[in-house]
N, C-alpha and C positions, 0 to 999 in steps of 0.2 A: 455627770448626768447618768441617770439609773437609765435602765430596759425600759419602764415602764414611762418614761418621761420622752426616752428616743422616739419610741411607736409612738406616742399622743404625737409628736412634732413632726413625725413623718410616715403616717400612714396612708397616706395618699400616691407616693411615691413607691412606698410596697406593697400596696395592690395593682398600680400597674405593671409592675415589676415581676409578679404572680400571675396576673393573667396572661402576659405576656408568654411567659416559660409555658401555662396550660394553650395558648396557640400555636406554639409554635411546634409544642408535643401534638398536638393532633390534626395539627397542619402537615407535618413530614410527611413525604412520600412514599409510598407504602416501599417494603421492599421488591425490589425484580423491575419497580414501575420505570426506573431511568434506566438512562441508555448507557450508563459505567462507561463514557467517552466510545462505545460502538457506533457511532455515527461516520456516514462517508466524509473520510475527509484527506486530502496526501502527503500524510503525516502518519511516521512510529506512532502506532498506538490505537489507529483510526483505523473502520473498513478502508477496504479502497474502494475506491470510489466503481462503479457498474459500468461496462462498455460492451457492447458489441460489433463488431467491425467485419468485414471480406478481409480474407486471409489471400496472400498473392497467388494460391492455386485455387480461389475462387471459393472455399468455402467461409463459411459462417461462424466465428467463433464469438464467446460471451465469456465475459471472467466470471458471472456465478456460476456458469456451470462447469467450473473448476472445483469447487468449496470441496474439500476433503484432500487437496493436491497442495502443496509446496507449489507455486508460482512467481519466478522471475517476469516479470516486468520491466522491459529495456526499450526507453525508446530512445530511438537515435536515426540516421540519416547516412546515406551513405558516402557523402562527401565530409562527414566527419573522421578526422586520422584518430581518435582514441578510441572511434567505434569501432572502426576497421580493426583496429589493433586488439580489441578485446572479443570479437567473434569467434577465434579459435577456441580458446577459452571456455568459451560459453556452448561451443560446440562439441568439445570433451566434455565437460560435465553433465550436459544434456544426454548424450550415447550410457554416461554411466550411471546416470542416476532416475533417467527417464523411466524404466521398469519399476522402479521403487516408491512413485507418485508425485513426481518432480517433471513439473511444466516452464517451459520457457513460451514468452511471448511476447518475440520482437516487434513490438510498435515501430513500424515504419513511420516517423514522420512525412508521409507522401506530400504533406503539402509545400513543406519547406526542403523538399527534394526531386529528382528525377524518375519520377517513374520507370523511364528506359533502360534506366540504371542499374535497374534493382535484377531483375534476372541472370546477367552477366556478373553483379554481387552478392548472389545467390551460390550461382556455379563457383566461381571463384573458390569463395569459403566450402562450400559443403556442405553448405547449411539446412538442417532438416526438420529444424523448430517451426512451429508455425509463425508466421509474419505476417501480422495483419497492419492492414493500411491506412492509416488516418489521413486520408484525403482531406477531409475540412478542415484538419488542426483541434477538433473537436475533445479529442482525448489528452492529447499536448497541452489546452489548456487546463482541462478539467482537473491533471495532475499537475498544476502549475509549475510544467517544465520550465526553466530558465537558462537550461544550459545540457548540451546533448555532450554523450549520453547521460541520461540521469536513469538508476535503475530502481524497482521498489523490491523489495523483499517479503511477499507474501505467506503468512503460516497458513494451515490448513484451515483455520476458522474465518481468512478471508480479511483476516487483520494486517496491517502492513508492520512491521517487525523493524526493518532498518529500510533507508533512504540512501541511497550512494550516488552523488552528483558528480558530473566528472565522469573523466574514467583515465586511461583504462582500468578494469577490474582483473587479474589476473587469476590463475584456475586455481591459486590457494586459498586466497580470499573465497573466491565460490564455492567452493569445498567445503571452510568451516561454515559458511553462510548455512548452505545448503543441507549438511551433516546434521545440522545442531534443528534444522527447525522438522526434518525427518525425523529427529528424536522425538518432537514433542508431542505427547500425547499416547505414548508406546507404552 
């Protein structure tokens, strides 16, 4: 079968075929128009998701008005033993890297803890990050915790980086964690 015999038998099938590709070319969406996976969501790769909460010395904190900062995200409860155990940790790194634009913020799961608690776990540790309170659980789901501690790793652009469920996180892990997303953008 020649060229000119194919088209006669099947020309109807390559003009669909043609228009097809001319909609589908000016169909696409412009560039810049998508969200490139920016959308909130509590997953590597996604914003995270927007909260703002009372902090246990009664101020007001918001993670947008972090965006330019390295931000830990730890939520956890104080009757959990890997939270307990990874505090120190998180409270060396914070003294050393806090100056450099590195935020910790201890999501207290208030609702699935003791309020009473928290002061005398506070002192204990040393602790100097801010800890805000998720009284409703509101932010626990939002980040759909499953399991405390679960921490987020936040770059400067307000994107989440890594996920760390579980713990404890020990202060070498948060180091490199930490080191590498302070580098970005230098």
């Amino acid at each position: 079968m020649d060229f000119r015999q194919y088209f006669r038998q099947n020309w109807g099938s390559l003009l669909v075929l043609s228009l097809a590709l001319v909609w589908i070319w000016f169909s696409r969406a412009p560039e810049g128009a998508t969200t490139g996976g920016q959308i909130p969501a509590p997953r590597a790769g996604f914003l995270a998701p927007a909260f703002s909460l009372s902090t246990l010395d009664g101020r007001e904190i918001a993670l947008d008005d972090l965006r330019g900062q390295v931000v830990l995200i730890n939520i956890w409860a104080t009757w959990c033993p890997p939270c307990r155990a990874e505090m120190p940790a998180m409270q060396k790194v914070y003294e050393d890297y806090h100056e450099q634009g590195f935020e910790i913020l201890a999501v207290n799961s208030t609702v699935q803890d003791t309020f009473s608690q928290l002061d005398p776990f506070v002192e204990e540790y040393g602790l100097t990050f801010p800890i805000p309170l998720d009284r409703s659980g509101d932010v626990t789901r939002l980040y759909q915790v499953i399991s405390l501690p679960t921490s987020f790793f936040v770059g400067k652009d307000g994107v989440i980086r890594e996920v760390v469920v579980g713990g404890p996180m020990d202060e070498a892990l948060l180091r490199t964690r930490i080191e590498k997303l302070l580098q970005e953008g230098r």
